[in-house]
MDAnalysis code that builds the backbone (N, CA, C; Angstrom):
import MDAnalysis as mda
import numpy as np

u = mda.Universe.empty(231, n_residues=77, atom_resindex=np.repeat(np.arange(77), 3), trajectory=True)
u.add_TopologyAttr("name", ["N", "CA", "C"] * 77)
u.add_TopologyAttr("resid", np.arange(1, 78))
u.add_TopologyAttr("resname", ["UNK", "UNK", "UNK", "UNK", "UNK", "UNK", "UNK", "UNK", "UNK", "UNK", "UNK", "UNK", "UNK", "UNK", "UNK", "UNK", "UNK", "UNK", "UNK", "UNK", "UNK", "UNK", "UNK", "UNK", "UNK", "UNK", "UNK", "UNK", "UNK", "UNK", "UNK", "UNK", "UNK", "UNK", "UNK", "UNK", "UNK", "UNK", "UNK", "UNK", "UNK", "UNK", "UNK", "UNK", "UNK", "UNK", "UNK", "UNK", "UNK", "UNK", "UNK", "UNK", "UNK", "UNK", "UNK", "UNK", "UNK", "UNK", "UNK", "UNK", "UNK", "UNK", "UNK", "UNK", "UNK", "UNK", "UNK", "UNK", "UNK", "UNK", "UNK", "UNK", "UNK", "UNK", "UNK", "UNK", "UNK"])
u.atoms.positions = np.array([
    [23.210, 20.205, 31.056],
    [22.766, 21.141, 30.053],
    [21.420, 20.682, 29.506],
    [20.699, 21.632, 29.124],
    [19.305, 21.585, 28.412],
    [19.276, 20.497, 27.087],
    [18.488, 20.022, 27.199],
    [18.938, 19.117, 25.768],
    [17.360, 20.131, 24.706],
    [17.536, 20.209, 23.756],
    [16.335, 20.845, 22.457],
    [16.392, 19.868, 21.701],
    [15.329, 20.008, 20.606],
    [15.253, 19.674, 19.373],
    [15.866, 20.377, 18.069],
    [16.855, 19.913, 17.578],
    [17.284, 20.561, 16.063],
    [16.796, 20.645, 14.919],
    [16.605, 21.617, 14.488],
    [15.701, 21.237, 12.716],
    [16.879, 21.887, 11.985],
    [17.591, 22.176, 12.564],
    [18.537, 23.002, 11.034],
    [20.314, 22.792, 11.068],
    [20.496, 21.609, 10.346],
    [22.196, 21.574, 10.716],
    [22.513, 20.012, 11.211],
    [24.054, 19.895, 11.154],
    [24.406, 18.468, 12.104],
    [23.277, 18.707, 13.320],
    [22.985, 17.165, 14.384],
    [22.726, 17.042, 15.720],
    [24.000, 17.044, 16.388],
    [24.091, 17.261, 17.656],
    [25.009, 16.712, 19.056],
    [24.389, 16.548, 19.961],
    [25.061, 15.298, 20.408],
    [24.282, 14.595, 21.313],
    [24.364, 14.803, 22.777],
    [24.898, 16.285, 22.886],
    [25.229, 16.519, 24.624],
    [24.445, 17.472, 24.168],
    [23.811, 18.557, 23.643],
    [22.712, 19.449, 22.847],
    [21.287, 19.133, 22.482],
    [21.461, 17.975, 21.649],
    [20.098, 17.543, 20.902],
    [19.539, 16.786, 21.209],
    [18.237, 16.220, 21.072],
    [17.495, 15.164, 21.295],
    [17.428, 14.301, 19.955],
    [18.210, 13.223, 20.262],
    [18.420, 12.426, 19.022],
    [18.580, 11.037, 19.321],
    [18.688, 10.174, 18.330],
    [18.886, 8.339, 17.902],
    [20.364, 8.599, 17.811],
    [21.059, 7.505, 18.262],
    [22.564, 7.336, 17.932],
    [22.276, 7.047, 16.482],
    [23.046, 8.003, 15.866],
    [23.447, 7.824, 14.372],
    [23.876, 6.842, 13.877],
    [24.822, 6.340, 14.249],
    [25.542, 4.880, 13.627],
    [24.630, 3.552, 13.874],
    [24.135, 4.069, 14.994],
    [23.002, 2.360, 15.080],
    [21.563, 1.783, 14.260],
    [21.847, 3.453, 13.611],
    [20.725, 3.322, 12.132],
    [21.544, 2.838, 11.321],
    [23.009, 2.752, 11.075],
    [23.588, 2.342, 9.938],
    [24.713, 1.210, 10.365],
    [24.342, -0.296, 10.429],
    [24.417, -1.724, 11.094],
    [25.558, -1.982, 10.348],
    [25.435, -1.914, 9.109],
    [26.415, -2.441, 8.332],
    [28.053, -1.699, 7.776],
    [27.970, -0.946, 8.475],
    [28.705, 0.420, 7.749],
    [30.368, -0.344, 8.034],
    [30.559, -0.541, 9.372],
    [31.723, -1.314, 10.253],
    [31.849, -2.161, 9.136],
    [31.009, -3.475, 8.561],
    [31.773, -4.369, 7.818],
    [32.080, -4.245, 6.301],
    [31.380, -3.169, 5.966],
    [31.959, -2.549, 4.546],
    [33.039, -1.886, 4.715],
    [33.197, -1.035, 5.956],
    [34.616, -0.185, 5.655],
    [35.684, -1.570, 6.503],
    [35.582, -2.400, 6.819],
    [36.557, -3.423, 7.124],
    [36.977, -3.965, 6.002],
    [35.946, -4.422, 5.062],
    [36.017, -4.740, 3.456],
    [36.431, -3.666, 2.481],
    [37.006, -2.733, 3.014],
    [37.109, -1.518, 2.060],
    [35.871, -1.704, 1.204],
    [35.119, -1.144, 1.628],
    [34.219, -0.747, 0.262],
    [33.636, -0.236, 0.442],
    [32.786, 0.191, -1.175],
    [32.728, 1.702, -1.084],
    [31.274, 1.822, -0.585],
    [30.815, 2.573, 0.011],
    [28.969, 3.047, -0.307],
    [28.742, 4.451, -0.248],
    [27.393, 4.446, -0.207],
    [26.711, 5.755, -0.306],
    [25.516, 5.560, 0.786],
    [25.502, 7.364, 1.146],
    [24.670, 7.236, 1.772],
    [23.639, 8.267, 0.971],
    [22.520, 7.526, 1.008],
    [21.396, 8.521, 0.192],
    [19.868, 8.809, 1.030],
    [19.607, 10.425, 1.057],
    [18.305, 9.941, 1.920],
    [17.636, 11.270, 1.611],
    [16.536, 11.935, 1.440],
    [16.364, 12.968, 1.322],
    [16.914, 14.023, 2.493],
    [16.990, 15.378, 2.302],
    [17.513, 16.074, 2.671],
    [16.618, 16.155, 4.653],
    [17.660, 16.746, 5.518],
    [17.435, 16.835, 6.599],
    [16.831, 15.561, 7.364],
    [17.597, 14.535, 7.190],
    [17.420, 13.218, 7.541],
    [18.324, 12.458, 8.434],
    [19.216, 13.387, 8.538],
    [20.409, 12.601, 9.511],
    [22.098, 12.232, 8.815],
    [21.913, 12.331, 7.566],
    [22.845, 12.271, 6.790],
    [24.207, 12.541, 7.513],
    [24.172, 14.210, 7.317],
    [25.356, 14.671, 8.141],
    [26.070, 14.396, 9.237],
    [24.690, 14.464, 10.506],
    [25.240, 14.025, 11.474],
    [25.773, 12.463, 11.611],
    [25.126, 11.808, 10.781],
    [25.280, 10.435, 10.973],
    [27.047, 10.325, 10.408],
    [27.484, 10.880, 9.392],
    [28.492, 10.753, 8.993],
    [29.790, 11.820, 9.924],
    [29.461, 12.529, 10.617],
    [29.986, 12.980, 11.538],
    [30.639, 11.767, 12.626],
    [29.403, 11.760, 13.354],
    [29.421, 10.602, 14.583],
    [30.136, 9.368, 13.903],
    [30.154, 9.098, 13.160],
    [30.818, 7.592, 12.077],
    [32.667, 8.416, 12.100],
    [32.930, 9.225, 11.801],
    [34.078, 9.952, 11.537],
    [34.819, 10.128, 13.224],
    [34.178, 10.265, 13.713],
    [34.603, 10.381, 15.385],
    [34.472, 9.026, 15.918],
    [33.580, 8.068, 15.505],
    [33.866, 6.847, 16.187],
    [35.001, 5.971, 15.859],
    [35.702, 6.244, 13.966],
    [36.313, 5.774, 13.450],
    [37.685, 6.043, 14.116],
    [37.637, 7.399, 14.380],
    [38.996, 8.218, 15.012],
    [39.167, 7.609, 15.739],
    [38.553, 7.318, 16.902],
    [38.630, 7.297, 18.282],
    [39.009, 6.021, 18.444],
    [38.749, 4.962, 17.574],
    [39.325, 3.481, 17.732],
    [40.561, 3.438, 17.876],
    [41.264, 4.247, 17.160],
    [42.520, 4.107, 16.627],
    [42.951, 3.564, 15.247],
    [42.162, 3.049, 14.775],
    [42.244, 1.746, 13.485],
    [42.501, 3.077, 12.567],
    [41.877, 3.343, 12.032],
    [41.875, 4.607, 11.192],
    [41.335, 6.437, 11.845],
    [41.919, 7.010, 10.627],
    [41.960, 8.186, 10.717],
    [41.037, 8.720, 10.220],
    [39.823, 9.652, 10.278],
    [38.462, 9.700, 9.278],
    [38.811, 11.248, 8.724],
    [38.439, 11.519, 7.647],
    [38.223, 13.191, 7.065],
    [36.561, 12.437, 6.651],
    [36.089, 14.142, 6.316],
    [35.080, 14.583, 5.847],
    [35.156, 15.535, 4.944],
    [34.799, 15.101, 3.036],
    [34.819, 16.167, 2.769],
    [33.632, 16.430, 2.147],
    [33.289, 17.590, 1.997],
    [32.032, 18.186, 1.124],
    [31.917, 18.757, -0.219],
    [31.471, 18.000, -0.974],
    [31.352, 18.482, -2.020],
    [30.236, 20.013, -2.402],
    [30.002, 20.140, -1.359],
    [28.888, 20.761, -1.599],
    [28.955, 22.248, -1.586],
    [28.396, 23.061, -2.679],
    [28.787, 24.514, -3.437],
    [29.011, 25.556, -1.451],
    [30.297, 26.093, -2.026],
    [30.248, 27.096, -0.152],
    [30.609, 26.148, 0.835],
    [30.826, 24.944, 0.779],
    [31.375, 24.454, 2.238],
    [32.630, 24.444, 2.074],
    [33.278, 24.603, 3.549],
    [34.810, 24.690, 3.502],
    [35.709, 23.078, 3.899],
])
């Protein structure tokens, strides 16, 4: 399949032309091993989403844990 560039929305990476999400965020594995808490902060259309997507599917897929996603955000379901 064609791979594009995304400007509007999550990336996917069988779709988009993108950076693995999680390998921008090094530390994430030993905080959630430590239970603890963080944030992710970045201005808007930065990777946010997808990054926390791809983190939610890698988490699944271990087996170790189970990931949700929720949104606080006004209209999302």
């Amino acid at each position: 399949m064609t791979h594009w560039f995304n400007i509007a929305g999550p990336c996917k990476a069988d779709t988009n032309y993108m950076l693995s999400p999680t390998s921008r965020l090094p530390n994430l594995e030993q905080l959630i091993a430590q239970e603890s808490y963080f944030v992710i902060h970045a201005p808007r259309q930065t990777g946010k989403t997808t990054a926390m997507l791809a983190l939610a599917k890698e988490l699944t897929s271990s087996e170790r844990y189970t990931a949700i996603m929720v949104s606080a955000e006004v209209g999302a379901d």
